[in-house]
C-alpha positions as CSV (number, residue, x, y, z in Angstrom):
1,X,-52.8,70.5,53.5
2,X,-55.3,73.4,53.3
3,X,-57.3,74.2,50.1
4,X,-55.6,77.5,49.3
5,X,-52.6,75.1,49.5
6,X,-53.6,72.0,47.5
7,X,-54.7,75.0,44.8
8,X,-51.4,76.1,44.0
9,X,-50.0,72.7,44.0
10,X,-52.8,71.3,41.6
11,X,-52.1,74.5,39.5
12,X,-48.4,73.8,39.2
13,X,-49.1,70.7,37.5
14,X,-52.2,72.1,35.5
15,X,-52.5,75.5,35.0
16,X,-55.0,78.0,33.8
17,X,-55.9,78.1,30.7
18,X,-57.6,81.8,30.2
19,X,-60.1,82.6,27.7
20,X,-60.1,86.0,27.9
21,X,-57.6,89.0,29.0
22,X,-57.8,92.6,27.1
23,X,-54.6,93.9,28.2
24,X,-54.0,94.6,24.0
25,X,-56.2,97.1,24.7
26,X,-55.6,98.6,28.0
27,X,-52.1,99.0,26.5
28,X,-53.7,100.8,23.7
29,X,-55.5,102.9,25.9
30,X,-53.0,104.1,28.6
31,X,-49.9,103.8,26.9
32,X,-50.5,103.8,23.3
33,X,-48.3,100.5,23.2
34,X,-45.3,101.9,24.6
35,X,-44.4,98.9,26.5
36,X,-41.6,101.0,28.3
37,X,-43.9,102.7,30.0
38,X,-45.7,100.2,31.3
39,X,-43.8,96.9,31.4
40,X,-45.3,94.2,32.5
41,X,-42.8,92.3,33.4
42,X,-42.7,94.0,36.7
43,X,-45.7,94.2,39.1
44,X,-48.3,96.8,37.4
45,X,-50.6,96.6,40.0
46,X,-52.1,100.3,40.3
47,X,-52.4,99.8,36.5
48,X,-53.5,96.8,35.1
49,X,-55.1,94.0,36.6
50,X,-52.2,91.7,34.4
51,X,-48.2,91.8,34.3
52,X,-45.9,88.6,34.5
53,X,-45.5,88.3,38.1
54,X,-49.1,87.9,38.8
55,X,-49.9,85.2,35.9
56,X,-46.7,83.3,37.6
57,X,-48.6,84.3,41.4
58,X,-51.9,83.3,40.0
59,X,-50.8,79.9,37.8
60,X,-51.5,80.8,34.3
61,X,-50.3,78.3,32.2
62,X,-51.7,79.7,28.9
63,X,-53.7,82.9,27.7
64,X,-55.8,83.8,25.0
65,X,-54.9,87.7,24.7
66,X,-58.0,89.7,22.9
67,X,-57.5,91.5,20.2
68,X,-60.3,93.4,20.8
69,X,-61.3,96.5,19.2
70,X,-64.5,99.0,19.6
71,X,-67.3,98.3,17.9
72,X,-67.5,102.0,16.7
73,X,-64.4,101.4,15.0
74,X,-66.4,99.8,11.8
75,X,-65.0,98.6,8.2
76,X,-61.3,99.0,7.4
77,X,-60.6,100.8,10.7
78,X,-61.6,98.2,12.9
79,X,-59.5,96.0,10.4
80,X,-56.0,98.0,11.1
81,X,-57.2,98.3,14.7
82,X,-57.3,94.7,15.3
83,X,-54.0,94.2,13.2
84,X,-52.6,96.8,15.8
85,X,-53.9,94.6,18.6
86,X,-52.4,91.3,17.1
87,X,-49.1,93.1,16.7
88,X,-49.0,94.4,20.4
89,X,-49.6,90.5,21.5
90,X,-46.7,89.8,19.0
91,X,-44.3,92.7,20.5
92,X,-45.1,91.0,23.7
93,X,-44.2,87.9,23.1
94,X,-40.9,88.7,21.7
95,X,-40.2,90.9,24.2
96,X,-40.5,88.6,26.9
97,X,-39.1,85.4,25.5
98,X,-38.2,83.8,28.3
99,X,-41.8,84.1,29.8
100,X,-44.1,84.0,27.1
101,X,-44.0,81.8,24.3
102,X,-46.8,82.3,21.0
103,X,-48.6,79.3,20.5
104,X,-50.7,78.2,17.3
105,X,-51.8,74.6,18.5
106,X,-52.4,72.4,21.4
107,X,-49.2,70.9,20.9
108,X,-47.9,74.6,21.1
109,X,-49.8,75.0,24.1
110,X,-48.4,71.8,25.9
111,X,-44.6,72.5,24.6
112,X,-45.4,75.7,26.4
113,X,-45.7,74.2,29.7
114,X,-43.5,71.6,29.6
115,X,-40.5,74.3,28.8
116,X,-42.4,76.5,31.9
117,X,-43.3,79.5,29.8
118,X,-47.0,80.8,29.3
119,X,-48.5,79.5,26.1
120,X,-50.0,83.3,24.5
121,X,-52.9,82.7,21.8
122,X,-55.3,85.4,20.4
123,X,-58.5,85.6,20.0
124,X,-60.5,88.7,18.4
125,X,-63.5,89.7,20.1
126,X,-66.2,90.6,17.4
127,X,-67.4,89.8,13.9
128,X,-66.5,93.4,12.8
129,X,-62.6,92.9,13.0
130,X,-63.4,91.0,9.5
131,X,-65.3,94.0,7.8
132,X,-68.0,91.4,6.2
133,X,-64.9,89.5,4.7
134,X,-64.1,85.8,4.8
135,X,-60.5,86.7,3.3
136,X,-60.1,88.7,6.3
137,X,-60.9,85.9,8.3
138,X,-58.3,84.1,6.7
139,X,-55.7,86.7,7.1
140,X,-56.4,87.1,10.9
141,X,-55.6,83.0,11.4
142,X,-52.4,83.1,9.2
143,X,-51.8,86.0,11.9
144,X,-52.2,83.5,14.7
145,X,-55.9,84.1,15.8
146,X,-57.7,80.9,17.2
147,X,-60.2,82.2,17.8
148,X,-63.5,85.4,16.8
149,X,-66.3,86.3,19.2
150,X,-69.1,86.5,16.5
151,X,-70.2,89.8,17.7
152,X,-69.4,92.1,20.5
153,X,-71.7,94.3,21.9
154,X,-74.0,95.3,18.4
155,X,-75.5,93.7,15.9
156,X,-73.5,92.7,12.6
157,X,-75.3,92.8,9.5
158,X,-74.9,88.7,9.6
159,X,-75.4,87.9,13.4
160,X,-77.6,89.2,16.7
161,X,-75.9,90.3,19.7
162,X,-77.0,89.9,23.4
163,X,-77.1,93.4,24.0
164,X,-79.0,94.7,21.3
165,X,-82.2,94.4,19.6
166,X,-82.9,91.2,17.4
167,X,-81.6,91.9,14.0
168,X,-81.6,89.0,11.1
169,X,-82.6,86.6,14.0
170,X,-79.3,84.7,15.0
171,X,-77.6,84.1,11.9
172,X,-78.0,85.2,8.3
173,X,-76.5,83.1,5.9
174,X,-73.7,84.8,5.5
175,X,-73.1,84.6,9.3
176,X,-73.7,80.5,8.9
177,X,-71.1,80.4,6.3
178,X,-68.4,82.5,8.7
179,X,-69.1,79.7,11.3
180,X,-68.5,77.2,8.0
181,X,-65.1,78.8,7.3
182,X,-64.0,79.5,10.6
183,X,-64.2,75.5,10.8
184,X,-62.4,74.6,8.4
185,X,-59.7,76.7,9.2
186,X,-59.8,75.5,12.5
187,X,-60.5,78.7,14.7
188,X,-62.6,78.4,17.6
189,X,-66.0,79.3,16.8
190,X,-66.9,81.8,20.3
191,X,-70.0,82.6,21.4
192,X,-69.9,84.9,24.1
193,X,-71.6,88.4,23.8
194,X,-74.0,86.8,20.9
195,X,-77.7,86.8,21.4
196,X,-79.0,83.1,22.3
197,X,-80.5,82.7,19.0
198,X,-76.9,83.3,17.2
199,X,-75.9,80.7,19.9
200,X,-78.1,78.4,18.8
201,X,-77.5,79.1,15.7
202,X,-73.9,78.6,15.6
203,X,-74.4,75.6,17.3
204,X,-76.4,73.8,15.0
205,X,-73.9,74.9,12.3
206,X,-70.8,73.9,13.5
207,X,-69.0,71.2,12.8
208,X,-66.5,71.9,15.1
209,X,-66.4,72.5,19.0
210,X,-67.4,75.7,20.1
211,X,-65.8,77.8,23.4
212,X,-67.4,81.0,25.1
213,X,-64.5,82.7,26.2
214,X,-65.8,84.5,29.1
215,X,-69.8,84.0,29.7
216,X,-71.3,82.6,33.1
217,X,-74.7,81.1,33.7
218,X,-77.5,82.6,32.1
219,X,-79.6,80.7,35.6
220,X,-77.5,82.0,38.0
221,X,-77.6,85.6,36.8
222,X,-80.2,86.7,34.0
223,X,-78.0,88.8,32.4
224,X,-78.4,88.4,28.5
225,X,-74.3,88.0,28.3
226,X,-74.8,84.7,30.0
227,X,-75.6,81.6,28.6
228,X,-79.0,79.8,29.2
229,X,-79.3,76.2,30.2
230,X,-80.7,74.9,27.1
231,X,-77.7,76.0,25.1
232,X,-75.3,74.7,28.0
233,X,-77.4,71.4,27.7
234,X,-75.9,71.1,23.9
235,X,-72.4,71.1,24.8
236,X,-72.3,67.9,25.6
237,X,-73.0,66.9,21.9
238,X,-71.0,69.8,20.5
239,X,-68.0,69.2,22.4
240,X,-67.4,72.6,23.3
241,X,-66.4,74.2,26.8
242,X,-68.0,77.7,28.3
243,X,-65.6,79.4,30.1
244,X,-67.0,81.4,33.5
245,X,-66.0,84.8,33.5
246,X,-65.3,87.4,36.6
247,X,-67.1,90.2,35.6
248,X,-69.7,91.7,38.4
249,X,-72.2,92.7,36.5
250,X,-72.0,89.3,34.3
251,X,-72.7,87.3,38.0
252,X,-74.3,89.6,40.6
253,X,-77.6,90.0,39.8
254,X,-77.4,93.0,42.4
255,X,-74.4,94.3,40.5
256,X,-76.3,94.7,37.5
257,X,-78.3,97.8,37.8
258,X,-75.6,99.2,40.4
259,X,-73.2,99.1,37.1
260,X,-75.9,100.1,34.7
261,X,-76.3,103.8,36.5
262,X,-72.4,103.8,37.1
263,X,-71.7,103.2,33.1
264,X,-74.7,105.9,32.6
265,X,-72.4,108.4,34.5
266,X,-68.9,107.5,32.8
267,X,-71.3,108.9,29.3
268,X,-72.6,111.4,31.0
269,X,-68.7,112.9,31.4
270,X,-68.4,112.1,27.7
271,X,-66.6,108.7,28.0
272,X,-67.5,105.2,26.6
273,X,-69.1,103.2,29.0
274,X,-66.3,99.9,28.7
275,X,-63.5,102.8,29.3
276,X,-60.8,101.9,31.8
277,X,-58.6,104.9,31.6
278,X,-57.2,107.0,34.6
279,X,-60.2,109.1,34.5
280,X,-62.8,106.8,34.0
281,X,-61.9,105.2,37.1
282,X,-61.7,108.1,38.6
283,X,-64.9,109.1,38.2
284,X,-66.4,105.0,38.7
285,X,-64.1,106.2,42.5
286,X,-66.6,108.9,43.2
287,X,-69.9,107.3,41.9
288,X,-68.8,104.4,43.9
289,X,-68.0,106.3,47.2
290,X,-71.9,108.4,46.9
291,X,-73.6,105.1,45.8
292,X,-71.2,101.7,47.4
293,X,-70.6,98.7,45.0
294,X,-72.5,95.4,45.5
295,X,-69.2,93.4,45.6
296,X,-69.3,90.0,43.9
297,X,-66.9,87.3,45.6
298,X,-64.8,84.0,44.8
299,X,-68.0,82.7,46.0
300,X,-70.4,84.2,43.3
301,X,-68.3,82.9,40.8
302,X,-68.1,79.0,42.0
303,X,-71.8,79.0,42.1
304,X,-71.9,79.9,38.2
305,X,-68.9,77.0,37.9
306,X,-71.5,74.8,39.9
307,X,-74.1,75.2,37.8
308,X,-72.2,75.4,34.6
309,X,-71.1,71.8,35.9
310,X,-74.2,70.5,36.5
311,X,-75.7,71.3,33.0
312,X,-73.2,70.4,30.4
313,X,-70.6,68.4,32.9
314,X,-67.3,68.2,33.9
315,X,-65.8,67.9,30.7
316,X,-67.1,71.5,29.4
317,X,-66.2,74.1,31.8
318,X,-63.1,76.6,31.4
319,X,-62.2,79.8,32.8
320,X,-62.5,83.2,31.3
321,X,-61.7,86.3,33.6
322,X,-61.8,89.1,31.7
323,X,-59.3,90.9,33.3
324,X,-58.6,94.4,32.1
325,X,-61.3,94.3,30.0
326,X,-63.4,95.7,33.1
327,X,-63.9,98.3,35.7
328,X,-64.3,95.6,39.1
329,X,-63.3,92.5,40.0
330,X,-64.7,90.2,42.6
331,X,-63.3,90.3,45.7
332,X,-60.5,87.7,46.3
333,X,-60.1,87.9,41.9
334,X,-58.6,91.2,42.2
335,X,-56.5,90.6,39.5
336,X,-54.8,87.8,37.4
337,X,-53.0,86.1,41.4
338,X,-56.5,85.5,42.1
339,X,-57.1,81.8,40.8
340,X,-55.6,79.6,43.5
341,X,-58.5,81.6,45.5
342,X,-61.4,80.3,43.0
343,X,-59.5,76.7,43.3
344,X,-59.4,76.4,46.7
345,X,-63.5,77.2,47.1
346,X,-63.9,74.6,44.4
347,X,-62.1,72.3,46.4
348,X,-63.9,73.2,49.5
349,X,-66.7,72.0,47.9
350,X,-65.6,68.5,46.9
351,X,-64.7,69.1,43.6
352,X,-61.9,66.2,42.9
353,X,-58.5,67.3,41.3
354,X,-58.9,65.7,38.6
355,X,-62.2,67.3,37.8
356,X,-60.3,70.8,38.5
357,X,-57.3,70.0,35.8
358,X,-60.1,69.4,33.3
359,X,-61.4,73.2,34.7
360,X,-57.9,74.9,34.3
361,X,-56.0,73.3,31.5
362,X,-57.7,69.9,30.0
363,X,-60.6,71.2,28.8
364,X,-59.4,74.3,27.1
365,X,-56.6,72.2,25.1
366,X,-58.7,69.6,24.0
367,X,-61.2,72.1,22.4
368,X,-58.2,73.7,20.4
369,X,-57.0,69.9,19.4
370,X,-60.9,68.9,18.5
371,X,-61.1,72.1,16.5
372,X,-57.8,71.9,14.0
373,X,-58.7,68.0,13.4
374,X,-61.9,69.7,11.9
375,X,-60.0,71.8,10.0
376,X,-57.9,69.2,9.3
377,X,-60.7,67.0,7.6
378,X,-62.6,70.0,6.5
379,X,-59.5,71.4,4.5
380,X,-59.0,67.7,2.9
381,X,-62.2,68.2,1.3
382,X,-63.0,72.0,0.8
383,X,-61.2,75.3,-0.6
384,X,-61.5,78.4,0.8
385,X,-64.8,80.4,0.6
386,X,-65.2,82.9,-1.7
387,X,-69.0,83.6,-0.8
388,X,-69.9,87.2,0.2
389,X,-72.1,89.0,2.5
390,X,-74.1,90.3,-0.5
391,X,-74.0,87.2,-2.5
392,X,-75.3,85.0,0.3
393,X,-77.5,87.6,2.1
394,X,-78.9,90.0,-0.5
């Protein structure tokens, strides 16, 4: 049997588990969540790099759909935005029942599975969907959110991002006491797109495993998204799992500037630089066809899966695409059919099958399980937090 082969048979019994897909918000964007303009339960490929067919081509098991919002959207708007994202997961999963099933637990997430449906969990992408507000935290988990990205791609008043300048130096704490709460609700405390210091941070704070969604190796590709080695080290200890992610500019180190000068022209035509729209791409097109793309490859990201590997082990390694939440894809990830490609070159390279169901499903559910027997314990002995960002930070 050849390794494409032994892929999708290894991937029928465990499945992907995805950290990270923002159709929510290429939804938003193109259709304004009419999902009868673009349904997804028929090939949307033209469109999105998600629909049904392709998580059944590509062996998705289970998906953590972002309810992501802009980080421009601040205080109650980025609130009813992310409710609006959450919603548009929920009109999904009713709307195709007999391929989707919501899932709050790992138990959910199995059940899923075992009745051959794709387990659908949220997760919010950024600290600001809580507008400085641990009762908003609260009331995105009774909403089904497992798990928050502390930040996105700025600072919050309470915790550094990667991608800006250092602001209260990791966490404030305030921002130690969301990681406090978040644990004993039993969300998944994630750590991609936050500054190495909050990382740390967080780490040392948490009682609980932590995940990063969609972050590669920091060693591989020194891009500040990525996570450094000494912070993959602690994962053993922690019991958390980082999850690789697809994005070129996250794992190409030649990608990087190529997709720095390529976002600089999307804002020079008066667009946000993370826009995926018909005419963003349009334009991305033409700066592509005057200046070509360094293409990343199923290759570039099993050398990040290596490495992760190496550092932390076996045990703490997932997969986080990103799909639709970016302009490129590697080439042979395309789009959400692409896994069995990234299996079979792990194979290839003598990675066992049972080493690769940890990868795709194992991991990912046992992080869940490990963080709502936290919560479990933590709730036995503590009430909800009614600290404040002023009260705790000045």
């Amino acid at each position: 049997m050849d390794h494409l082969a032994r892929a999708r048979t290894l991937l029928a019994q465990h499945p992907v588990v995805d950290g990270h897909n923002d159709l929510p918000w290429a939804l938003r964007n193109q259709v304004g969540y009419d999902l009868d303009r673009r349904d997804v339960g028929r090939d949307q490929s033209g469109h999105l790099h998600t629909d049904i067919p392709r998580l059944r081509a590509g062996g998705v098991g289970a998906q953590f759909w972002s309810v992501y919002v802009r980080t421009d959207m601040a205080g109650d708007e980025a609130v009813s935005a992310t409710l609006e994202q959450i919603d548009c997961v929920d009109q999904l999963i009713a709307r195709y029942p007999g391929e989707l099933a919501g899932a709050l637990t790992a138990d959910d997430m199995e059940k899923a599975r075992a009745a051959g449906r794709i387990a659908s969990l949220k997760g919010a992408e950024g600290g600001h969907s809580i507008n400085n507000s641990l009762a908003t935290l609260r009331a995105l988990y009774a909403l089904g959110v497992r798990y928050m990205t502390l930040t996105h791609n700025d600072n919050l008043p309470w915790a550094d991002s990667a991608t800006d300048a250092p602001g209260v130096g990791g966490l404030s704490p305030f921002g130690h006491e969301v990681v406090r709460e978040m644990n004993r609700l039993g969300m998944l405390v994630d750590l991609s797109h936050v500054a190495a210091t909050t990382m740390r941070d967080a780490l040392s704070t948490s009682e609980a495993p932590v995940i990063f969604s969609h972050s590669s190796a920091r060693a591989v590709c020194d891009h500040p998204r990525n996570v450094p080695d000494d912070v993959l080290s602690l994962l053993p200890g922690n019991g958390g799992v980082a999850m690789v992610t697809f994005v070129p500019k996250f794992i190409l180190p030649a990608a990087v500037e190529w997709t720095a000068a390529a976002d600089e022209n999307l804002r020079a035509h008066g667009l946000h630089a993370l826009d995926t729209s018909p005419e963003a791409m349009a334009l991305h097109a033409a700066f592509e066809a005057a200046h070509p793309r360094p293409v990343a490859t199923v290759v570039t990201v099993a050398d990040h899966l290596d490495h992760m590997r190496a550092v932390a082990g076996i045990d703490h390694v997932g997969i986080g695409g990103d799909f639709d939440g970016t302009a490129f894809t590697p080439s042979g990830l395309d789009d959400v059919a692409g896994y069995p490609n990234l299996i079979a070159e792990l194979l290839s390279r003598g990675w066992s099958e049972p080493d690769v169901a940890k990868l795709t499903w194992g991991n990912a559910v046992r992080v869940l399980r490990d963080a709502e027997a936290v919560g479990r314990d933590a709730r036995a002995h503590r009430g909800p937090s009614l600290s404040t960002l002023q009260s705790l930070d000045g």
